[in-house]
Structures are given as C-alpha cells and as structure tokens.
C-alpha positions as CSV (number, residue, x, y, z in Angstrom):
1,X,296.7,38.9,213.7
2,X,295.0,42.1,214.9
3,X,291.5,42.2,213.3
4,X,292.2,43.2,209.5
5,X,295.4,44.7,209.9
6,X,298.3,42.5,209.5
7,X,302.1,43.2,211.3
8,X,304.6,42.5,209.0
9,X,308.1,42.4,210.7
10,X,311.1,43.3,209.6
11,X,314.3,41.2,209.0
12,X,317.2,42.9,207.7
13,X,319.9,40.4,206.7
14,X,322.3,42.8,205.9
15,X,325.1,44.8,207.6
16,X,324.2,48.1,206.6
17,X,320.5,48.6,207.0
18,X,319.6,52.2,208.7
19,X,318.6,50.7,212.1
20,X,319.6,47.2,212.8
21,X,322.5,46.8,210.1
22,X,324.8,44.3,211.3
23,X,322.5,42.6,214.0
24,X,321.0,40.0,211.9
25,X,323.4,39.2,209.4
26,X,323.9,35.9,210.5
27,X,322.1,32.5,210.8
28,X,321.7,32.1,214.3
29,X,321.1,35.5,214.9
30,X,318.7,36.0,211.7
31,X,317.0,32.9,213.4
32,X,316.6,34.4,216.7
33,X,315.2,37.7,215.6
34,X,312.7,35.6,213.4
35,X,311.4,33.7,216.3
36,X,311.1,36.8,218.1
37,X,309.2,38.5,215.8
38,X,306.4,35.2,215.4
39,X,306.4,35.3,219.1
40,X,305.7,38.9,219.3
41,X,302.8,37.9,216.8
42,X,303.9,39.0,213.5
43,X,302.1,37.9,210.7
44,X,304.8,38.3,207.9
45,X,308.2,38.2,207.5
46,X,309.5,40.5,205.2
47,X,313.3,39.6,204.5
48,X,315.7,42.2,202.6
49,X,319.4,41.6,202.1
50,X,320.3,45.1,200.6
51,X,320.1,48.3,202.5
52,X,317.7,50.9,201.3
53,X,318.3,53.5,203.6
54,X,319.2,57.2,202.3
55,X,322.6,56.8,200.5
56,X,323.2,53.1,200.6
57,X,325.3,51.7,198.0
58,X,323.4,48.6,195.6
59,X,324.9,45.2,196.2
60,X,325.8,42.6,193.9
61,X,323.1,39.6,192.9
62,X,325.0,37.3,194.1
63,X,325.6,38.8,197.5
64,X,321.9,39.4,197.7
65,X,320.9,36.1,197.4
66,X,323.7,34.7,199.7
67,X,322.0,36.8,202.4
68,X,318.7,36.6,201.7
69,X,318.0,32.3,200.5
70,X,319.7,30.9,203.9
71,X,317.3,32.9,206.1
72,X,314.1,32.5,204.0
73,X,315.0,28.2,204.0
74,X,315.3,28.8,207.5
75,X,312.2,30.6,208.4
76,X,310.0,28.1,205.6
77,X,311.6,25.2,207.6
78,X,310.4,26.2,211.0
79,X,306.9,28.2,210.2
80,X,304.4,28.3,208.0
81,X,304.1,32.4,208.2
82,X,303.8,34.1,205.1
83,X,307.3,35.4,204.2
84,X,308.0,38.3,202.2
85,X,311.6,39.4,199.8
86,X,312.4,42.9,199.8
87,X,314.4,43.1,196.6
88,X,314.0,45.0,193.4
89,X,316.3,42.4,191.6
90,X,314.0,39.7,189.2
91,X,316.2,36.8,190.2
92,X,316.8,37.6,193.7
93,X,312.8,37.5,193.8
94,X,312.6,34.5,191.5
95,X,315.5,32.3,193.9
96,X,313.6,33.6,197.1
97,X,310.0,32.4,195.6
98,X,312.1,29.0,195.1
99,X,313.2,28.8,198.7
100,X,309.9,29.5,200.3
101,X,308.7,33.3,199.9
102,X,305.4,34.2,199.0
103,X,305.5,37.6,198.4
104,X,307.7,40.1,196.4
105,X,308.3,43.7,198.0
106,X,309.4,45.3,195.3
107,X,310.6,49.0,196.3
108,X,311.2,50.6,192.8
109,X,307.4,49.4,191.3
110,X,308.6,46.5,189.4
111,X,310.7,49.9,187.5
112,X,314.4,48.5,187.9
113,X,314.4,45.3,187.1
114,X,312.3,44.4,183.6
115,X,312.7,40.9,183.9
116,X,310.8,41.7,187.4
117,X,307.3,41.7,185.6
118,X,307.6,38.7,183.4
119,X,308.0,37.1,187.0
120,X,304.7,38.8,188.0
121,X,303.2,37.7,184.7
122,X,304.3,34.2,185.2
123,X,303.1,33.9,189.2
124,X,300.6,34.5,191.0
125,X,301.7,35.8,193.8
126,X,301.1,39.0,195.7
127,X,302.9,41.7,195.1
128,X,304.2,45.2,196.7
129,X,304.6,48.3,194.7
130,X,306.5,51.7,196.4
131,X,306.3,55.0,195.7
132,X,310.0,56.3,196.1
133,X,311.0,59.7,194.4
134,X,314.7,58.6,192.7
135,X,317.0,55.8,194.2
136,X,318.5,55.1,197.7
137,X,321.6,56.9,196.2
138,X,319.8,60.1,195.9
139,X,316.2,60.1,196.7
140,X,317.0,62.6,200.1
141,X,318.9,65.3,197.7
142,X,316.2,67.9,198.0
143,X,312.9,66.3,197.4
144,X,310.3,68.5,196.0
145,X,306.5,68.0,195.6
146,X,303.8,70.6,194.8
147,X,301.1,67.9,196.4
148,X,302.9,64.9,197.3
149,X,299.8,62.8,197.9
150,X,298.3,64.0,194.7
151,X,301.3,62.7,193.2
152,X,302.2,60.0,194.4
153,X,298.3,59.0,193.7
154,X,299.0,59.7,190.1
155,X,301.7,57.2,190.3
156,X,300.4,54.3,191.7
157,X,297.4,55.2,189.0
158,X,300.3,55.2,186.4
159,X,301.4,51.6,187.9
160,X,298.1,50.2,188.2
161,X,297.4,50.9,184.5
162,X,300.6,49.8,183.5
163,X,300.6,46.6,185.4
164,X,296.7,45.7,184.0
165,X,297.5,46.4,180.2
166,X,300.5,43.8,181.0
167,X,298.1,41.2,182.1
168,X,298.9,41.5,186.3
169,X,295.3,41.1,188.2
170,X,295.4,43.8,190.4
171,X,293.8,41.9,193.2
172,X,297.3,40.8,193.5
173,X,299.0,44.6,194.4
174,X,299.5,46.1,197.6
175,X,300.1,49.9,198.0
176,X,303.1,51.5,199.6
177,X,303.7,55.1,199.7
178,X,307.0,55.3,200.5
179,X,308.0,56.9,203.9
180,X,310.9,58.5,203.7
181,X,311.8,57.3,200.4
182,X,312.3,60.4,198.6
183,X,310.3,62.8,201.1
184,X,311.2,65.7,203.0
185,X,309.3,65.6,207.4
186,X,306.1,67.3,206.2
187,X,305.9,65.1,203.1
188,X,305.8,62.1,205.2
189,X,303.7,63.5,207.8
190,X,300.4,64.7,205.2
191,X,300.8,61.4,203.5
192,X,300.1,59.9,207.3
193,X,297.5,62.2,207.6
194,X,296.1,61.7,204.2
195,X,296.9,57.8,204.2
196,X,292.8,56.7,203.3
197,X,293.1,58.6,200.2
198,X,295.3,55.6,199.0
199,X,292.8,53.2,199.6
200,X,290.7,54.7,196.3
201,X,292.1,52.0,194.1
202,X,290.9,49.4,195.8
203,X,294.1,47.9,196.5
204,X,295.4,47.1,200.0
205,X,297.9,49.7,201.8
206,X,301.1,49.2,203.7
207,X,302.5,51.7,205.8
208,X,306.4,51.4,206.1
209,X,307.2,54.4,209.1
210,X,309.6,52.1,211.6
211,X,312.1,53.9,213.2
212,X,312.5,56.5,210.4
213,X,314.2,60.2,210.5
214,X,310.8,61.7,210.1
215,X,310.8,60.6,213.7
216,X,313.9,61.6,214.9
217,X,313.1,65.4,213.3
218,X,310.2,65.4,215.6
219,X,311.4,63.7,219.0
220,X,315.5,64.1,218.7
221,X,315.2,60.6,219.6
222,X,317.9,58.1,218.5
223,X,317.4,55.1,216.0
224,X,316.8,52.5,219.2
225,X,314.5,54.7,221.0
226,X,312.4,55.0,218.2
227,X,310.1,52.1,218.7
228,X,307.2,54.4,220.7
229,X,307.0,56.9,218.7
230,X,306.7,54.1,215.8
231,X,303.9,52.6,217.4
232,X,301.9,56.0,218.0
233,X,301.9,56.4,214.7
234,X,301.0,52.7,213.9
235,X,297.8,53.4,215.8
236,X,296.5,56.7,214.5
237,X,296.7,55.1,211.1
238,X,293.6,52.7,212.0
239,X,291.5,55.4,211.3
240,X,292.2,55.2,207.3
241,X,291.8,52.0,206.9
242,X,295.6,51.0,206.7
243,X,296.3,46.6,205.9
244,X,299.7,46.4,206.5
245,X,302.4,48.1,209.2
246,X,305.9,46.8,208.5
247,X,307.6,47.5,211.9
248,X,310.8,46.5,213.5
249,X,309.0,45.6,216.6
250,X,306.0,43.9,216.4
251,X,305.1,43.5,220.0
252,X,304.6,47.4,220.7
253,X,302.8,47.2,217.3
254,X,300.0,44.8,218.5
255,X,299.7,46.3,221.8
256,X,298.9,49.9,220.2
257,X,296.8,48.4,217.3
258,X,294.8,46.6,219.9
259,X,294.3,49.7,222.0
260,X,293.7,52.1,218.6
261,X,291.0,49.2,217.5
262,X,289.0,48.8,220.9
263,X,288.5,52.0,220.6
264,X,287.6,52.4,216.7
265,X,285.0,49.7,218.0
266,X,283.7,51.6,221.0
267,X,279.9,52.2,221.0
C-alpha cells in the first residue's frame, strides 16, 4: 500500500476488454496476471468478465459468472487481498460475494440491475458507484455536458440520496467519475483537473484512467504503450486527495505514487 492511496489492479477475464481482451481469459493465465499484479503490490483485485469498453456488446449471466467465479476461487484460495467484481448484474455480484469477493464495482450506480440494491441492503459490503453518461453501447455517440463536473456532482448527489432513503450507510460508497464512460478528451481531462471537488461528499474516490483513448488523443500512443502516460496521470492526482487508482499496471503505479507522495510530504 502506498500511504492512503490504495492500487487496485485490473483483471479482465474476458476476450474482448479494450486493452488486454483475450490475454487473461484463462485459468493459468488469469492466475499468472493475478500473481503479477500482488507482486507488483496491488492492493485489490478488481475482476470483470464483461467488456465495458465503447461499443461492447452485454454478455449473458451465465457466461459472466463462468468467467468471472473460477478466477475469484482462484485468487481467494491463494491470497487474502481484498478482491473486487466489476459487474452491474445482481447475481453475478451475489455468486462472486459467494466465491470470495468483497467488493461490488458496480458501473451503472446500482441503475441496471434492481435486484442490485436489495443485495446492498442485505450486505454490508463496500460498494462502487460510476458516473457513465448512457451504456457501453452508446455512451461515446456524441457526449454533451454544459459543466461535466457540475454534473456529474449532481449525480452522485442524486445517488447518494437515493441510496440513504433506501437504508445503504454511505460509509459503505466509493466515488467513480467515470473516465471515458460517456465523455468526450476535455471532459475527462477537467474532471482530472477538478477530481478534489468529488471528495465534498465525504465518500472515498476512485480514479479509473488506465490506458484510456483520452490518452491516445493526447500522445498517438497505442493501447500497450499507454502505461506511462497512465502513471503520470496517477501521480498528479495526489494532489486532490484521490483513494483509489485502478490501473492495468500496478508496478509503474507505485513507483509514480511514491515519487508524487515524497514530494507532497517535502518540507
């Protein structure tokens, strides 16, 4: 762990995902990335077994869960990391709590899915909400904002209200605000810029940027070559106060985190 911030790594079980579709689809290989990523000194797993990427097609329940419950038995077996399901399906998050997962990652704000909040109401486990403007299917058709962080502020108040009057202590929610779900290059960049003003609810904040377009736009760099950039970013976001950075390599992560935080802690 570096200081308060935590690394959570990413483990895409499936064979379509944006950047490393295909590579981790199986149990050995799903295996080997996992110890890879605790090596590196990630301190979640967060496991997602359909593709969320900009024009990805929803998968079945059953195909979720035959991706995501063998790896999540596989990592509970080994280590005792916390180990997070990226799903917006009730049951996929329900099975995966079953086989070992502690957190649910839910990308559509528990909207989807209603049966996903009688599972909030009945656990007591932390929970991820994300701001994402439409679906996968269509959320990069022209995205428009007038303030994108004002709004997507007023929707994670909307969410946080909503969740309370249903009973969900908020000590329980974690903040994501969505990069590249739904947002155009200088929609992702001001809410990087203005990523503190997130932290007004109290709740914690998670800053999913790993390899994304926004990056590409900016550099011309390819998906594999993203991982610098990625970690650049991972460090100016110190400054605001950021609790989680989900990132596809953790070891570049830590080393720029430790670099942004000596500093931060420089007389």
């Amino acid at each position: 762990m570096i200081g308060p911030i935590r690394i959570m790594g990413i483990l895409n079980v499936t064979p379509d995902s944006f950047s490393d579709g295909g590579q981790f689809d199986s149990e050995a290989s799903a295996c080997s990335q996992v110890e890879a990523l605790v090596a590196s000194g990630a301190d979640i797993i967060d496991v997602g077994g359909e593709s969320t990427r900009p024009f990805a097609e929803p998968v079945s329940l059953q195909e979720e869960l035959n991706r995501v419950l063998p790896a999540i038995r596989s990592i509970r077996s080994r280590h005792a990391i916390p180990i997070s399901i990226d799903t917006t399906k009730a049951e996929v998050a329900r099975q995966a709590l079953e086989a070992g997962a502690d957190i649910i990652n839910d990308i559509s704000a528990i909207r989807k899915d209603s049966d996903m909040l009688k599972l909030v109401q009945k656990t007591a486990v932390p929970v991820i909400i994300m701001h994402m403007r439409g679906t996968p299917g269509d959320m990069q058709v022209k995205p428009e904002y007038k303030d994108v962080v004002a709004e997507i502020l007023d929707f994670f108040q909307e969410r946080l209200s909503w969740l309370e009057n249903n009973g969900v202590d908020l000590k329980r929610i974690t903040l994501d605000p969505g990069i590249g779900f739904g947002k155009t290059l200088s929609h992702n960049l001001s809410i990087i810029k203005h990523l503190a003003e997130f932290k007004k609810f109290g709740c914690p904040v998670l800053l999913g940027h790993s390899r994304k377009r926004f990056i590409e736009d900016i550099t011309g760099l390819e998906v594999s070559e993203r991982d610098l950039p990625t970690a650049v970013v991972s460090a100016l976001a110190v400054d605001s106060g950021v609790d989680i950075i989900r990132v596809h390599d953790v070891a570049a992560t830590r080393h720029a985190l430790q670099m942004a935080m000596a500093v931060q802690g420089a007389n």
